[in-house]
C-alpha positions in Angstrom: -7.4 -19.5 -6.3 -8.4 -21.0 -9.3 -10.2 -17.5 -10.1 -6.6 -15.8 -10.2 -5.0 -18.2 -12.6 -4.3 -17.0 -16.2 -3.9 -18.8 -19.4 -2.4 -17.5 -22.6 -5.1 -16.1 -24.8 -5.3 -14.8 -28.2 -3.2 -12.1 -28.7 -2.0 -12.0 -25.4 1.8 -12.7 -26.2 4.2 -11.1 -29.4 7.6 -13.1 -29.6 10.1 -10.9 -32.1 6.8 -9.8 -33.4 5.2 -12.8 -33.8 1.6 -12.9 -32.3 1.4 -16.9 -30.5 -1.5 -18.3 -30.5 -3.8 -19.4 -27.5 -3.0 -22.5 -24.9 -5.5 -24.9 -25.0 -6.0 -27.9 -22.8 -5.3 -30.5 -25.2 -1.6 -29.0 -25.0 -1.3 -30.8 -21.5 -2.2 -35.0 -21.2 -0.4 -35.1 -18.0 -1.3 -32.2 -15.6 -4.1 -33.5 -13.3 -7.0 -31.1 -12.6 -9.2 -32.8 -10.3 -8.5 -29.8 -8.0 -10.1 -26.8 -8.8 -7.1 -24.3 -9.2 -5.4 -26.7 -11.7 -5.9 -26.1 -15.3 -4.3 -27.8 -18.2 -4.4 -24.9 -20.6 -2.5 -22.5 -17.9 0.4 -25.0 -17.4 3.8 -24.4 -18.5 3.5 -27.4 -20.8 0.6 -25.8 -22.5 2.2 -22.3 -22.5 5.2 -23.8 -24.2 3.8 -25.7 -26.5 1.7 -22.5 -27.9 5.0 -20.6 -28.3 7.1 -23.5 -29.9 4.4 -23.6 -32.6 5.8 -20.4 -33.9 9.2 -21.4 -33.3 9.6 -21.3 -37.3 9.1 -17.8 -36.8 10.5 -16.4 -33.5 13.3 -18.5 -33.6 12.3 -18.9 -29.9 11.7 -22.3 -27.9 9.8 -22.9 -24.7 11.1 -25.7 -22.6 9.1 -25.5 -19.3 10.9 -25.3 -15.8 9.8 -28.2 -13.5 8.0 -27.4 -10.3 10.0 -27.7 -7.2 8.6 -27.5 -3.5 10.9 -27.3 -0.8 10.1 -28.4 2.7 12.9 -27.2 5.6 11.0 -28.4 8.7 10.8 -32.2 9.7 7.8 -33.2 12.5 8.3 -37.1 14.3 5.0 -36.5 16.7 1.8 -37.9 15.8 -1.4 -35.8 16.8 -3.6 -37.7 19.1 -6.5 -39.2 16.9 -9.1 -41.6 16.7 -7.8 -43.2 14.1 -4.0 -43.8 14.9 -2.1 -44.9 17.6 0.9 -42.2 18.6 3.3 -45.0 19.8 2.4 -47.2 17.2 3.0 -47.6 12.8 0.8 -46.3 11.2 -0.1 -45.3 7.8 -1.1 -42.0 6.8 -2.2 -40.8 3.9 -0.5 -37.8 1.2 -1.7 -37.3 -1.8 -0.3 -36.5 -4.6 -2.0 -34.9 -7.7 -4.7 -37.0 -7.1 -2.8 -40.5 -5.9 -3.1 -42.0 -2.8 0.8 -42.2 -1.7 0.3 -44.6 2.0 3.6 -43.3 4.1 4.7 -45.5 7.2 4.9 -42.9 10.7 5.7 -43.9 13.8 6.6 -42.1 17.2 10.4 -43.3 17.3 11.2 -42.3 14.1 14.2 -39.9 13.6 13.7 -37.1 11.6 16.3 -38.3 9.0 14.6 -41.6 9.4 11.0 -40.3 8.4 12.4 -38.4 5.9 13.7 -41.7 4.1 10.0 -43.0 4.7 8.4 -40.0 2.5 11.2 -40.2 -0.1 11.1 -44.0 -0.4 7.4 -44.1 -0.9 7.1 -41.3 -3.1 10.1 -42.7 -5.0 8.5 -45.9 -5.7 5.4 -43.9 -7.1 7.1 -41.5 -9.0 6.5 -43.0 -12.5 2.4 -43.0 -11.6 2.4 -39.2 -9.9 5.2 -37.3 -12.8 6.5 -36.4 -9.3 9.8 -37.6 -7.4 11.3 -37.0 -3.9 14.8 -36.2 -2.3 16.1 -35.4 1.0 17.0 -32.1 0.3 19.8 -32.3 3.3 18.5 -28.7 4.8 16.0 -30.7 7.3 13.2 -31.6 4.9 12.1 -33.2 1.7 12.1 -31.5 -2.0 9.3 -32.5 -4.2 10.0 -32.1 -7.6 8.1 -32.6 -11.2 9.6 -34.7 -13.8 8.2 -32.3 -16.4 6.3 -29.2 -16.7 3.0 -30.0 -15.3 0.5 -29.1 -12.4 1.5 -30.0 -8.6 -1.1 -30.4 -6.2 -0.6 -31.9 -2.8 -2.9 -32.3 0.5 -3.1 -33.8 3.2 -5.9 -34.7 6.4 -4.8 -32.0 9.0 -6.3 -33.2 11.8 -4.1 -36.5 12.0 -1.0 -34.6 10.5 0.6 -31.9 9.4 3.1 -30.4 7.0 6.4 -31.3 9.2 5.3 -35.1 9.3 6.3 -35.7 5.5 9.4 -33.2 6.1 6.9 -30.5 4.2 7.5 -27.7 7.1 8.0 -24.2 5.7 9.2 -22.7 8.7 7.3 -24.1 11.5 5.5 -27.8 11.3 2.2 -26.4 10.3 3.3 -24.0 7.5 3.4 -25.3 3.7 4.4 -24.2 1.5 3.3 -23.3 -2.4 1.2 -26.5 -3.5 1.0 -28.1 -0.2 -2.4 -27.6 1.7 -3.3 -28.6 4.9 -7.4 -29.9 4.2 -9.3 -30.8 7.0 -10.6 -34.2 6.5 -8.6 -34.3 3.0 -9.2 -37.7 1.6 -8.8 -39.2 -2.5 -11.4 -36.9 -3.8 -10.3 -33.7 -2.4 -10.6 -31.1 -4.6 -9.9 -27.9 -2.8 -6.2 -28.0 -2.8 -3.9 -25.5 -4.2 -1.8 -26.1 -7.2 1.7 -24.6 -8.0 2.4 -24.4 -11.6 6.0 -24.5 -13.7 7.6 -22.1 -15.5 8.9 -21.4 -18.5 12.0 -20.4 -19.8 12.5 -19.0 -23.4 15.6 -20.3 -25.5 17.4 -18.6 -28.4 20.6 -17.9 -30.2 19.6 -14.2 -31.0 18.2 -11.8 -28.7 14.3 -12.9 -27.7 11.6 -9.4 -27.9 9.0 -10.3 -25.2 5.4 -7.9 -25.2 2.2 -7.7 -24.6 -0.5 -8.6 -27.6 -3.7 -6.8 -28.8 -5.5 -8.2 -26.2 -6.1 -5.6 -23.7 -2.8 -7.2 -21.8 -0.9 -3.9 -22.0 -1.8 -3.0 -18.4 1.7 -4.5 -16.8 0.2 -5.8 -13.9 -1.8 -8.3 -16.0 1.1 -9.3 -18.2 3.0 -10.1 -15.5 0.2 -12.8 -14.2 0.6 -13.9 -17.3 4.1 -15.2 -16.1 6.4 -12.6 -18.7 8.4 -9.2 -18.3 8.6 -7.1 -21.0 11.4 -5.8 -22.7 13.9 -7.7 -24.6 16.4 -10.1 -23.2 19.9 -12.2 -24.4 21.8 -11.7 -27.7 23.0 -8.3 -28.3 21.8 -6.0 -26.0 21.3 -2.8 -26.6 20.4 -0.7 -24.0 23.9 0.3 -21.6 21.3 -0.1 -18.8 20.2 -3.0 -19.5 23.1 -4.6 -19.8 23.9 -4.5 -15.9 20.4 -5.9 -14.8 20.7 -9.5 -13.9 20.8 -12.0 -15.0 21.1 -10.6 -18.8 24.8 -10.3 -20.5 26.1 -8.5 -23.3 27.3 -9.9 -26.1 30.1 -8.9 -28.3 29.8 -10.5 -32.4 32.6 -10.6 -34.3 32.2 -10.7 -38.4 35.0 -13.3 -39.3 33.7 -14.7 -42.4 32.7 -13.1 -46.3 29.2 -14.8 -45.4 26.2 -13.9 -42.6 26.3 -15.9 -39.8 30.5 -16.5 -40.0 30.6 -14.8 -36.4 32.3 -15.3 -33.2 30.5 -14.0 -30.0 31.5 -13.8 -26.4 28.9 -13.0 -23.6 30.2 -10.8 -20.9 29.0 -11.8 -17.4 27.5 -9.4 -15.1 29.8 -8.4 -12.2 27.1 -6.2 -10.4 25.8 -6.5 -6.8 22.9 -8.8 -8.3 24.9 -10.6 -11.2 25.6 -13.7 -11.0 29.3 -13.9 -10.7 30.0 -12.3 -7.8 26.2 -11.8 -6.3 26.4 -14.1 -3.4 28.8 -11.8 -1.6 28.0 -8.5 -2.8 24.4 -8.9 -2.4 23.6 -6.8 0.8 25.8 -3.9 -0.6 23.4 -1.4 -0.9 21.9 -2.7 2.9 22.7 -0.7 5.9 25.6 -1.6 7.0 25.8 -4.0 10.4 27.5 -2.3 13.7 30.5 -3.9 15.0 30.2 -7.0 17.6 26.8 -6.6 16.2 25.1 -10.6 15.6 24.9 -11.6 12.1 21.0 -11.4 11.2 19.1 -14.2 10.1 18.8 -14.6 5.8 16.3 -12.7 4.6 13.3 -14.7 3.4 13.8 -15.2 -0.3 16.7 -14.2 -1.0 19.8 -15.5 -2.1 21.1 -19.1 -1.9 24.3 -20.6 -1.5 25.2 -24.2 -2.0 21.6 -25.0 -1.2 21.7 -22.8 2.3 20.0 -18.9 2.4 22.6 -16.5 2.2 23.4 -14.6 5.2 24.7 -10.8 6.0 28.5 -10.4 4.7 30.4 -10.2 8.0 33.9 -10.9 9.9 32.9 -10.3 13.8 33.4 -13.6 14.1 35.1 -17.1 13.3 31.9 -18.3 12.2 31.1 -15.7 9.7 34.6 -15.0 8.4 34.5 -18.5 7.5 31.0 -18.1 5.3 32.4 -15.0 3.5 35.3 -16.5 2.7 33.3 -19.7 1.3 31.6 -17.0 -0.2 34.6 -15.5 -2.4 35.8 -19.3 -3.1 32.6 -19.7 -4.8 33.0 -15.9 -6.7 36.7 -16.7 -7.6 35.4 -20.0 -9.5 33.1 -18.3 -11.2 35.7 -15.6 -12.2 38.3 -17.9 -13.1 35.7 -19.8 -15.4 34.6 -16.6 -16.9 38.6 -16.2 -18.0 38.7 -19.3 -19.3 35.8 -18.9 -21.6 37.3 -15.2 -22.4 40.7 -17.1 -23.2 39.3 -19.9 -25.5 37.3 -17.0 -27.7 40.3 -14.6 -28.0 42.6 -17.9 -28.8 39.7 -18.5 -31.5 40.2 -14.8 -32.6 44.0 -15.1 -32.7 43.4 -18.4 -35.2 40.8 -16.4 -37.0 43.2 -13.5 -37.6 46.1 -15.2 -38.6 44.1 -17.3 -41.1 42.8 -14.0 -42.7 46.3 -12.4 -42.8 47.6 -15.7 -44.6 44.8 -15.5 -46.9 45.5 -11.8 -47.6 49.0 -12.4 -48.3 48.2 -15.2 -50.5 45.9 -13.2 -53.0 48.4 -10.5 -53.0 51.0 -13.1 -53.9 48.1 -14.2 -57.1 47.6 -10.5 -58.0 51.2 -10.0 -58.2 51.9 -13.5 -60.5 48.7 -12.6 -62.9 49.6 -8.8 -63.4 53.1 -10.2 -64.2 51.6 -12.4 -66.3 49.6 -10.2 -68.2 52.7 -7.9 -68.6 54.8 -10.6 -70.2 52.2 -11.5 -73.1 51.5 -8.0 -74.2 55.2 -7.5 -74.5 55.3 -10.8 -76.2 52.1 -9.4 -78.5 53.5 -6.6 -79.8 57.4 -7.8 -80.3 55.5 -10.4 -82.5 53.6 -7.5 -84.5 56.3 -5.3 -84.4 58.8 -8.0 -86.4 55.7 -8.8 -88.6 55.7 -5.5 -89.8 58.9 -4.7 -90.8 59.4 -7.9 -92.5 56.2 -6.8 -94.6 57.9 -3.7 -95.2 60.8 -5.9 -96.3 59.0 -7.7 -98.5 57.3 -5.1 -100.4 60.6 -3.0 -101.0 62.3 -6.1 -102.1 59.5 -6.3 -104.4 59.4 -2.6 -105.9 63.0 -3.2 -106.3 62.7 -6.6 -108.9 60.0 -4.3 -110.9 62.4 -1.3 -111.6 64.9 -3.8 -112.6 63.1 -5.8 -114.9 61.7 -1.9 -116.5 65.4 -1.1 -116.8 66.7 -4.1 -119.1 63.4 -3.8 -121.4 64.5 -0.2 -121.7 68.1 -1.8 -123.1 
């Protein structure tokens, strides 16, 4: 409800220490709040634009995560109404954060067909609503946000429901997050629910997430604030911390005389959760499944693959040994990916080294040649003061000796 929604206050957030300022609804020109649970100043484009303003500071950037709602249940029938014909085309109605988007239905439609219907409609609209469509291939239709505003979408439930538009969570009737069913739900509908982005955090050093001042310090409210505290990326610290998806640790290496002359290299996390090999090893710590037992269904939110929910690990038959072994296709890429991105750093390292080691011998090689050098003019220095000398004393006894000679003939 619109009651539960939370916007980013004073002091409600600290980035690497930095307090960010409030989210305000001239943040957000394009998220549409003519339903009551949508507000511009709790939208991820709000929320982002309050953190990059410090971005000077942080060294932190917001880039919000666009809404995506994902249908899985596609409906051909038409309800019996006043107002449509169930063997007939007819038109009926979704809206769209406010927008009238008129969809073609009819009776003999084929799922895939009326599928094609939403998508082409919303498509065409997509420019006017900040929201396009796709056949998600897994029996319904994705919505998805261009950007990082509001969704809200309705729809009159007593002439449809969610499976018409492909919109099914589950069953026909269930929507899911953003979608409501409204009962007589028409252009000026305002009682719909509204899903809101996300926002991921961006940084080349490690980003310090917690709570302000602001009485926020109780962890349940933080949370609703959208954030986890703790600190995240970069160089991790904690040992701990560095096997909890989806975080890595980082490994710096100095290789320049100046800050910032490093070389890093992220190590992945190979744990049940990581995301290397986390689509097999998933359901490790499940108990485990007895033999000839059937495989159970996916587990509601969990783990994807390709697109599909990820089932149980397990070879009792043809059918499963096949998805495990798509399974470890999909790890092995991801492992031999990870190698190459270890080889291309430790090639970089081997440059790195080799260029110091020439540089070393080099400056060795100019030590040696200017100590030399030094050597050979002092010697020269005091050979030349050395032979000045004695040929002073040369002089000086060559000159007592013409004095005593020139005293011995006036004594004659």
């Amino acid at each position: 409800t619109a009651s539960d929604v939370k916007s980013l206050g004073i002091n409600d957030l600290m980035i690497n220490g930095v307090a960010i300022r409030p989210a305000m609804p001239s943040d957000d020109t394009l998220s549409v709040t003519q339903s009551l649970s949508s507000k511009a100043e709790a939208s991820a484009i709000a929320t982002a634009a309050a953190i990059n303003a410090s971005t000077s500071k942080t060294g932190v950037t917001a880039v919000p995560v666009p809404v995506k709602i994902n249908g899985d249940v596609t409906d051909t029938g038409l309800p019996s109404s006043a107002t449509l014909a169930a063997t007939a085309d007819s038109t009926v109605s979704l809206f769209i954060n406010g927008k009238n988007i008129p969809i073609t239905m009819s009776t003999t439609q084929t799922q895939a067909e009326r599928r094609a219907a939403v998508v082409e409609a919303i498509h065409a609209n997509a420019g006017l609503l900040g929201v396009d469509a796709t056949d998600n291939g897994n029996g319904g239709v994705t919505l998805q946000a261009v950007d990082g505003r509001n969704v809200s979408v309705w729809f009159d439930s007593t002439t449809v429901n969610a499976g018409s538009f492909g919109l099914g969570e589950g069953t026909v009737t269930h929507t899911p997050d953003g979608v409501t069913a409204v009962t007589g739900g028409n252009i000026n509908t305002t009682s719909a629910a509204t899903v809101y982005a996300s926002v991921s955090l961006q940084s080349e050093k490690a980003v310090k997430v917690e709570p302000g001042s602001n009485g926020f310090k109780d962890e349940a409210n933080f949370l609703n604030l959208g954030f986890s505290q703790g600190t995240f990326g970069g160089v991790v610290d904690e040992a701990t911390s560095k096997m909890s998806p989806p975080r890595t640790g980082r490994l710096a290496f100095q290789v320049g005389a100046n800050e910032g002359q490093k070389i890093t290299i992220d190590l992945a996390d190979f744990g049940k959760g990581g995301p290397i090999t986390g689509e097999i090893t998933w359901d490790a710590d499940l108990d485990p499944l007895a033999p000839g037992a059937a495989i159970p269904e996916a587990l509601p939110g969990g783990p994807t693959l390709q697109g599909k929910p990820l089932t149980r690990s397990f070879i009792s038959s043809s059918e499963a040994a096949q998805e495990v072994l798509i399974k470890l296709d999909v790890a092995m890429d991801k492992v031999n990916q990870t190698r190459a991105t270890m080889g291309a750093v430790m090639n970089r390292l081997d440059h790195v080294i080799n260029n110091l080691t020439n540089v070393s011998m080099n400056l060795s090689a100019s030590r040696s040649q200017i100590e030399d050098s030094d050597y050979a003019s002092a010697s020269t220095e005091l050979a030349k003061t050395q032979i000045m000398q004695q040929a002073a004393t040369a002089v000086l006894a060559q000159a007592n000796t013409s004095q005593q000679s020139v005293l011995k003939l006036l004594q004659g």
